[in-house]
C-alpha positions, 0 to 999 in steps of 0.5 A: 445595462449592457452595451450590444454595440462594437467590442473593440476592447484590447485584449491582454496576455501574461508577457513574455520576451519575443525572441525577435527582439534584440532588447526587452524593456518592461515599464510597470506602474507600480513598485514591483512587477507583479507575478501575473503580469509575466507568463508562465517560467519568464522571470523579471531577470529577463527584461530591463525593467522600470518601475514606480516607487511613488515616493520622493526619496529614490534610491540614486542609481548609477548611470543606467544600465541598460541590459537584462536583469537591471532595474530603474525606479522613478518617482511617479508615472509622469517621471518615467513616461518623460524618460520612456519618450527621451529612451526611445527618441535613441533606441535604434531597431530591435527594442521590445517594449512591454507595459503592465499597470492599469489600462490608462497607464498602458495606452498612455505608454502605446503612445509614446511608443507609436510616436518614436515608431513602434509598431504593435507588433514591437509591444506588449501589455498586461493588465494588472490593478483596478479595471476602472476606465478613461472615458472621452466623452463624444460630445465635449471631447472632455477626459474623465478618468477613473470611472467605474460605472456603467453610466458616469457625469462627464466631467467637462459638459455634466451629460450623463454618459453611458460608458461604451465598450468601444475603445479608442487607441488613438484618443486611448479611452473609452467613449461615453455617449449621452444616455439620455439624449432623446427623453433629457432626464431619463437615467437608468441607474448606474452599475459598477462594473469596472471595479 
C-alpha cells in the first residue's frame, strides 16, 4: 500500500562546510563519521566533530577544543544532545551545524538547533543507518518509534496505524492515521518498507 497524499519528506545530501560560516559542528550518531555522510573531498578534519561512543568508559578529554579537526565522544546520544542544547545557548553568529544518524536522531538535533536560533539555512544533515521512522499517531498524540512497516499498532491508543509519507518537522515524526477507520477490523497486511 502506497500513500498518494502529501510528500513532505525531508531531503538529505553528503555534507559539506558552507564557506559562510565561521564554525563548522558535526554531531554524529555513531562512533565514527561515516564516509557517506560527508561529500565528495571533504574530510572530518574540516569540522569539529562529536560522536557517540555507547559505552561507559570514554576517554577523558582536556577541556574542549573547539576548532576544526578536534573531536569529542559522549557516552550516549542524550549525553551529547544536553551538551549541544548548553553549546549553543553560548554560540554567537556564524556556527554551522551538521548532523548525520538516522532520521529521529537528526530531527531531534533540528530541535535543539531551531530553540538556540538556528535557522535551516545554518544546518545540514545526512541520513546514514536504518530507515525506520518516528511515527505521531494523530488520534492519541502517542510517540512510537522504530517503525518499519507500512502499517504499525500505536503504542499508546492500539489503533492500527498507516504510516504516512507526511513528515512533521515540528512534532519531527512521521504521522500515523487509523487504517481502519471507516470498516473497524479491516487491515491489509503490513509491508516493510522502511528497513
Amino acid at each position: 500500500m502506497s500513500d498518494q497524499g502529501i510528500k513532505s519528506r525531508p531531503k538529505y545530501q553528503p555534507i559539506a562546510p558552507d564557506p559562510a560560516g565561521r564554525h563548522h559542528l558535526l554531531v554524529v550518531e555513531g562512533a565514527e563519521v561515516p564516509p557517506d555522510a560527508l561529500a565528495q573531498g571533504v574530510g572530518a578534519s574540516a569540522f569539529e566533530v562529536w560522536t557517540v561512543a555507547r559505552r561507559s568508559a570514554v576517554p577523558g578529554a582536556p577541556v574542549m577544543e573547539e576548532a576544526a579537526g578536534a573531536v569529542r565522544v559522549f557516552r550516549a546520544v542524550p549525553h551529547l544532545l544536553a551538551a549541544l542544547e548548553e553549546r549553543l545557548g553560548r554560540e554567537r553568529m556564524g556556527l554551522r551545524l551538521y548532523g548525520a544518524g538516522t532520521e529521529p536522531f537528526l530531527w531531534d538535533v533540528f530541535g535543539i538547533a531551531q530553540t538556540a536560533g538556528l535557522g535551516r539555512q545554518e544546518t545540514a544533515f545526512a541520513h546514514v543507518g536504518p530507515k525506520a521512522r518516528r511515527i505521531f499517531c494523530v488520534h492519541c498524540r502517542t510517540v512510537t518509534e522504530k517503525v518499519t512497516a507500512s502499517i504499525v499498532t500505536c503504542s499508546g491508543c492500539g489503533a492500527s496505524l498507516f504510516v504516512r509519507d507526511h513528515f512533521s518537522r515540528r512534532l519531527a515524526a512521521f504521522m500515523g492515521v487509523q487504517i481502519d477507520a471507516e470498516v473497524p477490523g479491516e487491515v491489509p497486511d503490513p509491508e516493510e518498507l522502511y528497513s
